[in-house]
C-alpha positions in Angstrom: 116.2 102.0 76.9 117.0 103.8 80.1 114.9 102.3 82.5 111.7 100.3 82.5 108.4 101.1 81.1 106.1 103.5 83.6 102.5 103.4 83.6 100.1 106.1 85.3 97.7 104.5 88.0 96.5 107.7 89.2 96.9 111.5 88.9 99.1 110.9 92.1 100.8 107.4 91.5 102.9 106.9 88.2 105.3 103.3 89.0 107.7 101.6 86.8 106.4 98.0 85.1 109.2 96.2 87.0 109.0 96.8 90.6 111.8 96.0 92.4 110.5 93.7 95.6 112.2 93.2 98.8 110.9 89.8 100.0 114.2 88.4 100.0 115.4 90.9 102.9 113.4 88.6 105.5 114.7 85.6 104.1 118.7 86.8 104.3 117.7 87.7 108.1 116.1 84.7 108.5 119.1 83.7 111.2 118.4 86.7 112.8 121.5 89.2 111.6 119.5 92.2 110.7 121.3 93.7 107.3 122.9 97.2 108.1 120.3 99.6 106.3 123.2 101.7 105.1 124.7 99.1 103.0 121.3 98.0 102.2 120.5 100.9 100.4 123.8 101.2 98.6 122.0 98.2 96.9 119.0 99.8 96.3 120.7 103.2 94.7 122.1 100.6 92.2 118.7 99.8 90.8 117.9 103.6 91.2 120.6 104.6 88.8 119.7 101.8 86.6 115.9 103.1 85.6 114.5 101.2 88.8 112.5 103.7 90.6 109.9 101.5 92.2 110.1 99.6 95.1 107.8 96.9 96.8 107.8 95.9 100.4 105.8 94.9 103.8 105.9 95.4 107.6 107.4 91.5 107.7 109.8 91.6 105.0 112.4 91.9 107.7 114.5 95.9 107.4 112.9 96.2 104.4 111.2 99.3 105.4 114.3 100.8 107.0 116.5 100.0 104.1 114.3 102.0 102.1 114.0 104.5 104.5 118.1 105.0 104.1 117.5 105.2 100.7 114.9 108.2 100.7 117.4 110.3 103.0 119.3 109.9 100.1 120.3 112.7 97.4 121.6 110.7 94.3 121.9 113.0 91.2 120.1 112.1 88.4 117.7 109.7 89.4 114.2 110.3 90.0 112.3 110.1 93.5 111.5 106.4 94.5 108.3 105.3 94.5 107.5 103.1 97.8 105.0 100.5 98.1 104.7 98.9 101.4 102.0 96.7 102.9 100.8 96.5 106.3 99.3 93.0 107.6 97.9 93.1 110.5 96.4 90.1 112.8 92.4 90.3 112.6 90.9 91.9 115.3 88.7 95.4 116.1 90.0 97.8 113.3 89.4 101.0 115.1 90.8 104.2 113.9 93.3 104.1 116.6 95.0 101.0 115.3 94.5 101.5 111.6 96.2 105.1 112.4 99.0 103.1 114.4 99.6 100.5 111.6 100.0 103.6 109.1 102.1 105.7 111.3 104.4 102.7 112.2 105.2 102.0 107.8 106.0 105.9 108.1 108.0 105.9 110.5 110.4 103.1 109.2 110.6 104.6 106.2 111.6 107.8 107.4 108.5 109.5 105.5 105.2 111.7 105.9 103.6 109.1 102.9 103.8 106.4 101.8 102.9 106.1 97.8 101.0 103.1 98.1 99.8 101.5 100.8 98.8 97.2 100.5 96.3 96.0 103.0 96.3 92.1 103.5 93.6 90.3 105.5 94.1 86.6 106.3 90.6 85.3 107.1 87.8 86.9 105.4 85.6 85.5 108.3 86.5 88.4 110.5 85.0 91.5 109.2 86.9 94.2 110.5 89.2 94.0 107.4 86.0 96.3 105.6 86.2 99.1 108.5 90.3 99.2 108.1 89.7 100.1 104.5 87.3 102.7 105.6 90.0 103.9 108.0 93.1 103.9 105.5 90.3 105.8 102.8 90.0 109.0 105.6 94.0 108.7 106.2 94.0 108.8 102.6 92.6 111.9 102.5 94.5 113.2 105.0 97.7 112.9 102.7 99.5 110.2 105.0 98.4 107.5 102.2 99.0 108.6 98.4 97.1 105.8 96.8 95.4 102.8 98.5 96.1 98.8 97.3 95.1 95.6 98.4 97.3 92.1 98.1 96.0 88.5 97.5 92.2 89.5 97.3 90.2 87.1 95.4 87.8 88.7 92.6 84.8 88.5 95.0 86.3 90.3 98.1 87.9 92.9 95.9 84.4 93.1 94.6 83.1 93.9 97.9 85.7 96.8 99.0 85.1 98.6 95.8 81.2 98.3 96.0 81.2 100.0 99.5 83.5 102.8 97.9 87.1 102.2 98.2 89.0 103.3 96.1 91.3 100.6 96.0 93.7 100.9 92.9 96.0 98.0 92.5 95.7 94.2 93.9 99.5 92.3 94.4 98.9 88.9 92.9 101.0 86.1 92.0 100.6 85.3 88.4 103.2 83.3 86.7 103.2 80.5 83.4 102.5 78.5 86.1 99.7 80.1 88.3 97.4 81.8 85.8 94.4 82.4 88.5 94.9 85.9 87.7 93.7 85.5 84.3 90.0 84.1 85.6 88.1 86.5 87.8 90.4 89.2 88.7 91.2 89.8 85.3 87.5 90.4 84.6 86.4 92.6 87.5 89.7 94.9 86.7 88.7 95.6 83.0 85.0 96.6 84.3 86.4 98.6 87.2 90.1 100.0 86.3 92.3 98.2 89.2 95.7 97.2 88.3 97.2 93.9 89.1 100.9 93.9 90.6 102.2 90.6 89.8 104.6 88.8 91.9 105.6 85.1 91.8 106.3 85.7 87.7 109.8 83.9 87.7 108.1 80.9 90.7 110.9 81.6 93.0 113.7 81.2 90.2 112.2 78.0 88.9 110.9 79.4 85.4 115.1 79.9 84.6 117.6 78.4 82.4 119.1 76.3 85.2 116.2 74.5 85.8 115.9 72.9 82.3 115.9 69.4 81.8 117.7 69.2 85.3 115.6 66.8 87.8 113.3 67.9 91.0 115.4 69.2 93.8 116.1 67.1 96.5 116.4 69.5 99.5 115.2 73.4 99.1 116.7 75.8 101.5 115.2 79.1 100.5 111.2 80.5 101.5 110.6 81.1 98.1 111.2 77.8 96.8 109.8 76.0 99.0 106.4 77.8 98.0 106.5 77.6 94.4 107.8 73.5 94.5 103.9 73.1 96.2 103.1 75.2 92.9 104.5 73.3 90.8 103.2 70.2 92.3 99.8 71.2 92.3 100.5 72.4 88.4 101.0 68.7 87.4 104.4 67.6 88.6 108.1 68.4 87.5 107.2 66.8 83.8 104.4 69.3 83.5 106.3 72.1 84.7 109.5 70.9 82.2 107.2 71.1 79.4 106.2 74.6 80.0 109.6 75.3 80.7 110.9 74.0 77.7 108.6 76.1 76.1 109.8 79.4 77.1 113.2 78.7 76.7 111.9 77.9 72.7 110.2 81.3 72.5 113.5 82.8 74.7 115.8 81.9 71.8 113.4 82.6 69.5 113.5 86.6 70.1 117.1 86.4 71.9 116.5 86.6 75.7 116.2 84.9 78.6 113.9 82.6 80.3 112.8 84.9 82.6 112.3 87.7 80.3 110.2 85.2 78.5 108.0 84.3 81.5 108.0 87.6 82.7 106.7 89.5 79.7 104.1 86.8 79.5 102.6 88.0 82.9 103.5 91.7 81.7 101.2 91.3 78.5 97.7 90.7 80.4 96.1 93.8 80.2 94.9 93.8 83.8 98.4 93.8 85.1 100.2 97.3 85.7 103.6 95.8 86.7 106.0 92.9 87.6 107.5 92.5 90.6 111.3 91.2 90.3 113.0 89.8 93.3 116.2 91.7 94.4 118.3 89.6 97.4 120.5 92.6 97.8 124.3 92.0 97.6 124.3 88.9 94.8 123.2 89.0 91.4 121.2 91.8 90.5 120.7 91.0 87.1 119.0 94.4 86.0 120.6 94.1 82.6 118.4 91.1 82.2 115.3 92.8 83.9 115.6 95.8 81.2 115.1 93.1 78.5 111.9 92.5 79.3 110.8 95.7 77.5 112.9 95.2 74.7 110.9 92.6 72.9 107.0 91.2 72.5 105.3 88.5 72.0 103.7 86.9 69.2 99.9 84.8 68.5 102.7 82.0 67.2 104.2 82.2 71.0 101.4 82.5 72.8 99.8 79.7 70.6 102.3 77.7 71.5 101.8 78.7 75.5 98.2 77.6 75.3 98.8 74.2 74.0 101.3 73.6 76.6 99.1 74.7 79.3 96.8 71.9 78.5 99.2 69.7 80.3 99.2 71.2 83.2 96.2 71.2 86.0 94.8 74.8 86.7 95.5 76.0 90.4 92.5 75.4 93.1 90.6 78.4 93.4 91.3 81.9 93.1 94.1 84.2 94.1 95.0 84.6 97.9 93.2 81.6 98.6 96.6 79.3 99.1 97.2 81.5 102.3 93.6 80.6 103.5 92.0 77.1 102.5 93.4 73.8 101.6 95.8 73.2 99.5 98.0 75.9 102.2 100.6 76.8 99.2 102.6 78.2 101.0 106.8 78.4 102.1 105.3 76.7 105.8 102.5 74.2 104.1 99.5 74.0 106.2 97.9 77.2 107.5 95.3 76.1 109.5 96.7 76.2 113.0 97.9 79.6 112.3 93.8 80.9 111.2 92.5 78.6 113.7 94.7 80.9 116.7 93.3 84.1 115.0 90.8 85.8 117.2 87.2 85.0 116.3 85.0 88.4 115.4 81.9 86.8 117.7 81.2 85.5 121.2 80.3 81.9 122.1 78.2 81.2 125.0 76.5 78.3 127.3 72.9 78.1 127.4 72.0 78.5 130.7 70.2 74.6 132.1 70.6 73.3 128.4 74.2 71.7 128.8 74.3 70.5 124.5 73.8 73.7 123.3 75.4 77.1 123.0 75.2 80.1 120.9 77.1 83.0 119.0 76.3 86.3 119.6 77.8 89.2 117.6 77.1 91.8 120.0 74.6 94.1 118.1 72.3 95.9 120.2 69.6 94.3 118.4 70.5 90.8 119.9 69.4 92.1 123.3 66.2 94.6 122.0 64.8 91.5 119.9 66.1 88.6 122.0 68.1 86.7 119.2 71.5 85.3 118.6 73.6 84.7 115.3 73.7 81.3 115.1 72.5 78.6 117.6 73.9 75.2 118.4 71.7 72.2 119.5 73.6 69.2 119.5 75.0 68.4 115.8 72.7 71.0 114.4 73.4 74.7 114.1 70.6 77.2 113.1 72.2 81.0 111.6 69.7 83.8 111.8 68.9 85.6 108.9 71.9 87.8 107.9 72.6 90.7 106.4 75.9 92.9 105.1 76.2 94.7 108.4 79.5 96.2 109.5 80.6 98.8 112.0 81.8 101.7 109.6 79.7 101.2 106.5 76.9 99.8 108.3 74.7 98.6 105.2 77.9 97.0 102.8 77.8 97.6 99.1 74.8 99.4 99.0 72.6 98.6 96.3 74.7 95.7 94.8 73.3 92.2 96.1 76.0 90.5 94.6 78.9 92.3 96.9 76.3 92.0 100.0 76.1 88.2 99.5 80.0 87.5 99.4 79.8 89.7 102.7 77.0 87.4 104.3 78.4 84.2 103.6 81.5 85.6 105.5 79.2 86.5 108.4 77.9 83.0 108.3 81.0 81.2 107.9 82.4 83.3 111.3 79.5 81.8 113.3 79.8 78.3 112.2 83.6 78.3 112.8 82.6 79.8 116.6 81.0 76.8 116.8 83.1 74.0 115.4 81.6 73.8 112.2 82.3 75.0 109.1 80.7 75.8 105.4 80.8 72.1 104.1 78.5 71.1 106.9 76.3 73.6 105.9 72.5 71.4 104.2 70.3 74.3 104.0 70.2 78.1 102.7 67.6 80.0 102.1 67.9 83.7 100.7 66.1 86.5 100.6 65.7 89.2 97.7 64.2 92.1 97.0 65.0 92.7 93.4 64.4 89.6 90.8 66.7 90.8 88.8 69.7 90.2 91.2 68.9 86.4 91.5 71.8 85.4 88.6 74.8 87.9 90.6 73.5 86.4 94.2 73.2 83.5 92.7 76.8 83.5 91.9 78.0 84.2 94.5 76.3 81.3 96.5 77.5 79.3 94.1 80.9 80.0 94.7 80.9 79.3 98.2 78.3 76.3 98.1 79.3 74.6 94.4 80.8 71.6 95.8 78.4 71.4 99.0 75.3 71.9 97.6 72.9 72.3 100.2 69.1 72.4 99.5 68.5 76.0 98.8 65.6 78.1 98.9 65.3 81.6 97.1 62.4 84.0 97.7 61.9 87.6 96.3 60.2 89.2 98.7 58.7 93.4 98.5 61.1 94.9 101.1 63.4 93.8 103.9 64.2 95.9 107.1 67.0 98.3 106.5 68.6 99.4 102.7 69.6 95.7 102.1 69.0 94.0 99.1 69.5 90.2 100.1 69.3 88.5 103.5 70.5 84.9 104.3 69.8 82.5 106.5 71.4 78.9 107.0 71.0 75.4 108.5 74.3 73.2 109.4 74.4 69.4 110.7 77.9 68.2 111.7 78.6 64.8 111.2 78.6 62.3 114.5 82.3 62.3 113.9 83.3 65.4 114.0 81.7 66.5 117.8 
């Protein structure tokens, strides 16, 4: 085989199943010597010539962007053009058209480019709901040419939910999905065979742990590199290092078994879900490249006898908390850094808190909707422990009725909206003792329900739900909530 299997994602984005991904370029300038992009992509035209024609990146994955961009100046005969994915990350705040323009502009102009082929838009806290108008912004550059196709990276299945039911035309979702991690498989995996996305997998190999070299050896002592130190909170989350060396033991079974590697083994396991279009394969440019290896992948397939034999193991092992993305924003942080929450907790809130004017133990969120000031009403009110949040619905600046028509989409949206207002006000979803929503369809209680349920399935507040013949505006659902924080926590 020549190079890597290639699968179609759109009339304008064909990619190869093993995406070459340039993580490791922030964690060799990690001291602060930026690589020389020349060299850089001396590396890259390596891969290039070896069938590797895809490559994966982000606006804080060090020169990553540049590197590429020395490769794309580049004329190297008998190779085909590569195919750049890049993702841009910004802080939450305002997503005007101004800044989403900026954001885009900036990945093109380190890559030396007028498009980029895929564009990934992460979003740390779902709380803040500009992340919906960005989309909307990158769909019109989109349409202007500047973006080819449009992804997303560590959505869960219900967010991802929401950008498509308001019409974006989101195509792929970057993921980590590993023997280890198999979130992917839940959810996500569902809503992409009803809706066509693509997963792009990274984390596959668990920062090198799912390799020969780890077999039978013991739990490292001291771990020096970013991507290890993420995937040892993995694997301690997973069950421990005797979990992990039974499923490890496994693979290298099935890798002698068809005459491979360990990796191979592990990656082709990711590579055979049907939701995902491609693996993303860690290159720290200048060491081993091992692109032999990585061809292998393609070579072989596996069995129901191997995959049998991957089930069973899995039984000893503990599923990952939640679903995918959500190590980078809820406890357990599993992350390179460990806990996250001083890092959300500095992230600008996406409403306004303030005093009550003669009533010194309570204060108030306001959103700044003109309808706050017409109908004299604020988001959420605080009175001592207890917080009261108006009736909400999926309201946002661009789309301004989200999802239309699908309750389900418009009640993940809500929840976010209510979540925002408690955080403005020192409380949070698990203080949370009373909901009550608002439908106008019957039909829609089981979806709404849901996604409630996902939010609230540990908390379980007392809960009302009413159908009711209309509500004001094309909504379908509208929630309001009742919070008490604990004496302890004021």
């Amino acid at each position: 085989m020549s190079h890597p299997d290639r699968v179609a994602l759109s009339d304008r984005l064909t990619i190869s199943r093993a995406l070459v991904g340039l993580w490791q370029v922030a964690d060799i300038e990690k001291s602060g010597e930026v690589m020389n992009a020349e060299a850089g992509a001396d590396h890259l035209a390596d891969y290039l010539q070896a069938g590797f024609n895809t490559f994966d990146m982000a606006d804080h994955y060090g020169s990553a962007e540049l590197i590429t961009g020395a490769l794309l100046r580049r004329e190297i005969p008998g190779t085909d053009r590569p195919v750049v994915c890049t993702k841009w990350c910004p802080k939450p705040g305002p997503m005007t058209k101004e800044v989403v323009r900026a954001g885009v502009m900036e990945r093109l102009q380190r890559l030396g480019t007028d498009r980029v082929d895929l564009l990934q838009f992460h979003w740390w806290s779902f709380e803040h709901p500009a992340w919906l108008d960005a989309l909307h912004e990158m769909t019109k550059l989109r349409e202007e040419g500047l973006i080819g196709e449009i992804g997303v990276t560590n959505f869960d299945a219900a967010h991802l939910h929401v950008a498509l039911a308001d019409c974006i035309p989101v195509i792929t979702n970057q993921v980590p999905f590993s023997l280890l991690d198999r979130r992917a498989a839940g959810p996500l995996a569902t809503l992409c065979s009803q809706t066509g996305v693509r997963l792009l997998a990274y984390g596959t190999l668990a920062g090198g742990f799912l390799s020969e070299r780890w077999l039978n050896q013991p739990a490292p002592d001291d771990i020096a590199d970013w991507s290890k130190m993420k995937y040892s909170r993995f694997i301690d989350v997973a069950g421990g290092w005797d979990a992990f060396q039974a499923v490890l033991k496994v693979a290298a079974d099935v890798a002698r078994k068809h005459k491979v590697s360990v990796s191979n083994v592990a990656t082709r396991w990711v590579l055979e879900n049907t939701a995902v279009a491609g693996v993303i394969i860690g290159a720290r440019l200048g060491e081993d490249q091992h692109r032999a290896d990585n061809l292998r992948i393609f070579q072989f397939k596996l069995d129901d006898e191997d995959r049998a034999r991957f089930e069973t193991v899995f039984a000893r092992t503990h599923p990952l908390p939640g679903d995918c993305g959500d190590e980078y924003r809820k406890p357990p942080f599993l992350t390179a850094s460990g806990d996250l929450s001083h890092h959300l907790d500095a992230m600008p809130s996406a409403v306004a808190v303030q005093s009550v004017p003669g009533r010194p133990d309570e204060t108030r969120v306001l959103t700044g909707s003109e309808w706050e000031d017409i109908a004299g009403y604020c988001r959420a009110h605080r009175i001592g422990d207890r917080i009261l949040v108006s009736g909400t619905t999926a309201t946002q600046g661009i789309s301004g009725v989200v999802a239309q028509g699908n309750a389900e989409a418009q009640t993940t949206f809500i929840l976010d909206k209510i979540a925002s207002a408690l955080s403005a006000l020192g409380a949070s979803m698990e203080d949370v003792v009373r909901t009550r929503v608002y439908l106008t369809d019957a039909n829609d209680v089981a979806s709404v329900s849901r996604a409630h349920g996902r939010v609230f399935g540990d908390i379980k507040p007392a809960n009302t739900l009413l159908e009711v013949a209309n509500l004001i505006g094309d909504y379908k659902v509208e929630i309001e909530a009742e919070a008490i924080l604990q004496p302890a926590e004021r």
